[in-house]
C-alpha positions as CSV (number, residue, x, y, z in Angstrom):
1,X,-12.6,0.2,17.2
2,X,-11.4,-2.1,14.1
3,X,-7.9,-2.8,13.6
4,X,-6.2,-2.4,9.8
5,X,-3.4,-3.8,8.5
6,X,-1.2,-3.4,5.5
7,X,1.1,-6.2,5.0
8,X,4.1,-4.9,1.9
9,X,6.9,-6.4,0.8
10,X,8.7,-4.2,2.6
11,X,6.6,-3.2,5.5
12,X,3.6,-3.5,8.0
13,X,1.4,-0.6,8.1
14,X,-1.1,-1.4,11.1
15,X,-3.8,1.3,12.0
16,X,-6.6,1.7,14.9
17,X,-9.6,2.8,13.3
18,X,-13.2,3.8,13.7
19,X,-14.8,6.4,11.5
20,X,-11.4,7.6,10.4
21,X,-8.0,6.5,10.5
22,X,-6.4,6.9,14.0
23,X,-3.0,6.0,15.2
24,X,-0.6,4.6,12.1
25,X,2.3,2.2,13.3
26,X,5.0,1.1,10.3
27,X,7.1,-2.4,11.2
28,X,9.6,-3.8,8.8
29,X,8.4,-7.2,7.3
30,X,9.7,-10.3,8.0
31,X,8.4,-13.3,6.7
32,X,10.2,-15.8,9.6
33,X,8.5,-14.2,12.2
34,X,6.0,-15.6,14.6
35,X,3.0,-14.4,16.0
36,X,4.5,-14.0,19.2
37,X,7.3,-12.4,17.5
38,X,4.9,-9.7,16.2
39,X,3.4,-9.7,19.6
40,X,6.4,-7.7,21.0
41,X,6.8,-4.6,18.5
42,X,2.9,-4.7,18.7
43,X,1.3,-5.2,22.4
44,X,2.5,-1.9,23.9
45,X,0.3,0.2,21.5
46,X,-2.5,-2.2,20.5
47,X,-3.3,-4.4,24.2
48,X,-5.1,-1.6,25.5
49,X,-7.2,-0.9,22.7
50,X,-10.9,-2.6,22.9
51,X,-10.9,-3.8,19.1
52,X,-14.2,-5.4,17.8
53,X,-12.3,-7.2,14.8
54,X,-9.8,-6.5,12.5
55,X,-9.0,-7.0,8.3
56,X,-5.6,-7.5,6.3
57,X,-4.9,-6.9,2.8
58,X,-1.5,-9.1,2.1
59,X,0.8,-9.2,-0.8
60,X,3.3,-11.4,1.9
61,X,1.2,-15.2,2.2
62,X,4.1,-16.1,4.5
63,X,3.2,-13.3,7.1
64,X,-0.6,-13.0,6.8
65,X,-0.6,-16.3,9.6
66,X,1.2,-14.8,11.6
67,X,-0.6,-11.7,11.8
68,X,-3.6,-13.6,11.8
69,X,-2.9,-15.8,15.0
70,X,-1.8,-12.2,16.3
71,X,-5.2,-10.8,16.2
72,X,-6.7,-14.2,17.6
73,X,-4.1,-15.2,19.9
74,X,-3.1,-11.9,21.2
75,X,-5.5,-9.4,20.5
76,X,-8.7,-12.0,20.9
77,X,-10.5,-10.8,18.2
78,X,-11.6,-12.3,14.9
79,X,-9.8,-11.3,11.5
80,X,-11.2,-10.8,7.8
81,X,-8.6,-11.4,5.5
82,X,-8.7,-10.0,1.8
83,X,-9.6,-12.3,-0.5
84,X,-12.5,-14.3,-2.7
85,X,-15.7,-13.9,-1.1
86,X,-15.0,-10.3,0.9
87,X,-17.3,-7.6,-0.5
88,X,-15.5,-4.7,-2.0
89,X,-17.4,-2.9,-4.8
90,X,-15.2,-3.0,-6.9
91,X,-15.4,-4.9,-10.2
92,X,-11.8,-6.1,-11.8
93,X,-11.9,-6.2,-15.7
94,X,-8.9,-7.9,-16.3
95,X,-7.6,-11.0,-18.5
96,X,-6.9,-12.3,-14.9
97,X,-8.9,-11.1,-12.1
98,X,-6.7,-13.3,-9.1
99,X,-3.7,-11.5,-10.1
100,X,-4.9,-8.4,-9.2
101,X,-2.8,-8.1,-5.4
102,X,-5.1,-7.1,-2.7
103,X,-3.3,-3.7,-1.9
104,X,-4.8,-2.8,-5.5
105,X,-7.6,-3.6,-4.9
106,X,-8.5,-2.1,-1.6
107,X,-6.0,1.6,-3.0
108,X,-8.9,1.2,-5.8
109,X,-12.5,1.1,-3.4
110,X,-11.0,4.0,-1.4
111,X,-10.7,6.1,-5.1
112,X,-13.8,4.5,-5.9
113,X,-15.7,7.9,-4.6
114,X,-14.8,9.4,-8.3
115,X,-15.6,8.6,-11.5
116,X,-12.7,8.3,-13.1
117,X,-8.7,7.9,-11.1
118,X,-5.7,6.8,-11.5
119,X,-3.9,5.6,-8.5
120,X,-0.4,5.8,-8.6
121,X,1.4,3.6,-5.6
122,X,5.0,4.1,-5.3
123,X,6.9,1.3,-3.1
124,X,8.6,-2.0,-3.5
125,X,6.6,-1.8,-6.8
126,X,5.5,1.1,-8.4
127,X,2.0,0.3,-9.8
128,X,-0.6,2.3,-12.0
129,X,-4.0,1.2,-11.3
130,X,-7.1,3.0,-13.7
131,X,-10.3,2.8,-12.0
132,X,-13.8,4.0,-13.4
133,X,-16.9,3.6,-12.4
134,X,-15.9,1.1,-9.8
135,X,-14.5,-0.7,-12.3
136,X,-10.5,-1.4,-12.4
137,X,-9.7,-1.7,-16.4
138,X,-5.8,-2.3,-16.0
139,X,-2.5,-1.9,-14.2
140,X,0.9,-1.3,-15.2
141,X,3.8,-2.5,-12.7
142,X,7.5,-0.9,-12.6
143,X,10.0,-1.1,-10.5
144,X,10.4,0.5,-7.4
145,X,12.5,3.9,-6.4
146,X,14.2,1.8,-3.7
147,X,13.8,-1.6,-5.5
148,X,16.3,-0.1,-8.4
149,X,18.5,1.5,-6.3
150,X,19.5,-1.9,-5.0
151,X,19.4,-3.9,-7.6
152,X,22.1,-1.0,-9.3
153,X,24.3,-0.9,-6.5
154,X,23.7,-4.5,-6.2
155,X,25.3,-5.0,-9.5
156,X,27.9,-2.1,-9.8
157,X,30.9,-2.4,-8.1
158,X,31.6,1.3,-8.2
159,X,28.5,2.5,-6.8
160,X,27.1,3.3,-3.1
161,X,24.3,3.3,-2.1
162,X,22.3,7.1,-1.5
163,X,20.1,9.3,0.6
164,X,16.7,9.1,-1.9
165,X,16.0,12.5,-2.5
166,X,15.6,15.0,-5.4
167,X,17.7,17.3,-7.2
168,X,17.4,20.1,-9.3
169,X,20.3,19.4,-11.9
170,X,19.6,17.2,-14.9
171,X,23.2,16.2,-15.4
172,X,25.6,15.5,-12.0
173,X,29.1,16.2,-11.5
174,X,30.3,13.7,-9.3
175,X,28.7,9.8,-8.4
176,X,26.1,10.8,-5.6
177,X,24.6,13.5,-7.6
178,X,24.1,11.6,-10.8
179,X,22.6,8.7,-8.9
180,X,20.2,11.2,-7.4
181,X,19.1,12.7,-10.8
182,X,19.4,9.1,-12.5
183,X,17.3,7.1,-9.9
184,X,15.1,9.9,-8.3
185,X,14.2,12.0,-11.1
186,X,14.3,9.5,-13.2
187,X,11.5,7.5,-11.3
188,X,9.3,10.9,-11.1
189,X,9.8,11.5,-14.7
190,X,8.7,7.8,-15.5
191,X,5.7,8.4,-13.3
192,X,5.4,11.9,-14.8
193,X,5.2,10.2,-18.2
194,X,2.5,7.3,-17.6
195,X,0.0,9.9,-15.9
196,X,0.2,12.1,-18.9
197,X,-0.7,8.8,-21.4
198,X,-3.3,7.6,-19.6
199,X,-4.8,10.2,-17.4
200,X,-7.2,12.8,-18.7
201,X,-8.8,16.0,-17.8
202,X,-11.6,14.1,-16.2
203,X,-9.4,11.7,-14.0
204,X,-8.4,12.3,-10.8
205,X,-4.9,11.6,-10.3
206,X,-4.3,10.2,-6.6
207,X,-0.5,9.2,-5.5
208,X,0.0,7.2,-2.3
209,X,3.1,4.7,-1.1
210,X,6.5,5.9,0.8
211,X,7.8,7.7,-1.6
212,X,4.5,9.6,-3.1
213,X,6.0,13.0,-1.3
214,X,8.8,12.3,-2.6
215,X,8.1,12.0,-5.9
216,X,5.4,14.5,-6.0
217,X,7.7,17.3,-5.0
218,X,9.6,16.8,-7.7
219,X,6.8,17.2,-10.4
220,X,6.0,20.3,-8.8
221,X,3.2,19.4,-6.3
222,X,0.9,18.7,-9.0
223,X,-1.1,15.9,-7.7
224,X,-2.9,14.9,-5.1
225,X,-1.4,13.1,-2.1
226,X,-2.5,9.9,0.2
227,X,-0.5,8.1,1.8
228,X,-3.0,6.0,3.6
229,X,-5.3,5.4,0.6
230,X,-4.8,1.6,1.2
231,X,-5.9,2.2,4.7
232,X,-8.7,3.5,4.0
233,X,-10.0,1.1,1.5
234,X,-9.3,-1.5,4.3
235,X,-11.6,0.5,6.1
236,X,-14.0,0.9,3.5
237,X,-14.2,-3.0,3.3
238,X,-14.1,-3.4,6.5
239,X,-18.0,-1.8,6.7
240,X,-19.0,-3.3,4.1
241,X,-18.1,-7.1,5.8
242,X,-19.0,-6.2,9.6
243,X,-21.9,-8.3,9.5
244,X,-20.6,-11.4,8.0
245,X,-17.7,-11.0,10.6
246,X,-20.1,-10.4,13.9
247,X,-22.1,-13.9,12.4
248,X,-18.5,-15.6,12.2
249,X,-17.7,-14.4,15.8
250,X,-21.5,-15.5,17.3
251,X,-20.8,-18.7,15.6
252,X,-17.4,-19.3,17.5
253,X,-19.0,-18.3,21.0
């Protein structure tokens, strides 16, 4: 069994893998804690587990440690980490490749399997990522759902904050209501609108993040869904690097 894990700005998103994706366990992030700190959300699922190695893909450098002297320290196993020098398959055209975060990358060798996508991740960040040929040619960045929320409320006196879901009016009649069509419609349309300038008839249109449901009921269930598309490009990688981690693991013994 390999172990994968997702560290977001927001959250962990740790799997127990093999062929396919397994068991999926979601902590909050928190860049103070310590690996034995992590230790206690994370032994009573994952000590039992006989794990040949594990991978992260980090967008959090704080964390990545500390999940890394998890795996070692804890767990006793070895850990790849995403970064120069990991296989993936995947070439980056862009002005500069090292910007490109790691969770792109790895969303991007799991759509890899068509010729043409366009991965749409909707969390902190909401990101547009155009693969083809296993070849990423460019990303656009917004804000997030949640990410705007705050910052609104944040800044408004008047305003609460609100349950994140959709509604079918395009103007409200009272505050929660037009925050719902403002924010959450709003976002979708915004998504809506980027997919329809870059995507084609070829391109395969993949959405993925905690609030891809969410969003893709609102555009009427019109593209395709995966919320552990990172996941499994983790896992994808993961193959691809076994060797180089069993040498790195023969080497330490």
């Amino acid at each position: 069994m390999r172990l994968l894990i997702d560290i977001g700005n927001s959250h962990i998103v740790i799997a127990i893998a093999k062929d396919v994706i397994k068991d999926v366990i979601r902590i909050n992030t928190n860049k103070h804690y310590t690996a034995y700190e992590y230790s206690i959300f994370l032994d009573p699922v994952l000590d039992k587990v006989n794990f040949d190695g594990a991978i992260i893909s980090s967008v959090v450098p704080e964390v990545t440690k500390s999940m890394s002297d998890y795996c070692m320290s804890f767990l006793g196993i070895e850990t790849i980490i995403i970064g120069p020098g990991v296989k993936t398959g995947i070439n980056i055209k862009t002005d500069n490749p090292k910007e490109v975060g790691t969770d792109i990358i790895c969303t991007s060798v799991a759509a890899s399997e068509y010729d043409e996508a366009l991965i749409v991740d909707l969390g902190t960040a909401t990101t547009f990522t155009y693969v083809k040929n296993k070849v990423i040619t460019g990303v656009t960045i917004a804000t997030g759902l949640k990410t705007s929320m705050i910052a609104l409320i944040k800044n408004t006196s008047l305003l609460h904050e609100i349950t994140l879901e959709p509604s079918k009016k395009y103007l409200g009649t009272n505050t929660t209501d037009s925050l719902k069509i403002g924010l959450v419609n709003g976002h979708a349309y915004m998504v809506e609108g980027f997919i329809e300038r870059i995507a084609n008839e070829n391109t395969m249109v993949i959405l993925t993040g905690g609030f891809s449901k969410l969003v893709n009921s609102i555009l009427d269930d019109k593209y395709t869904v995966n919320e552990n598309l990172l996941l499994e490009g983790l896992n994808k990688i993961y193959s691809k690097n076994r060797r180089w981690l069993r040498a790195l693991i023969n080497w330490h013994r």
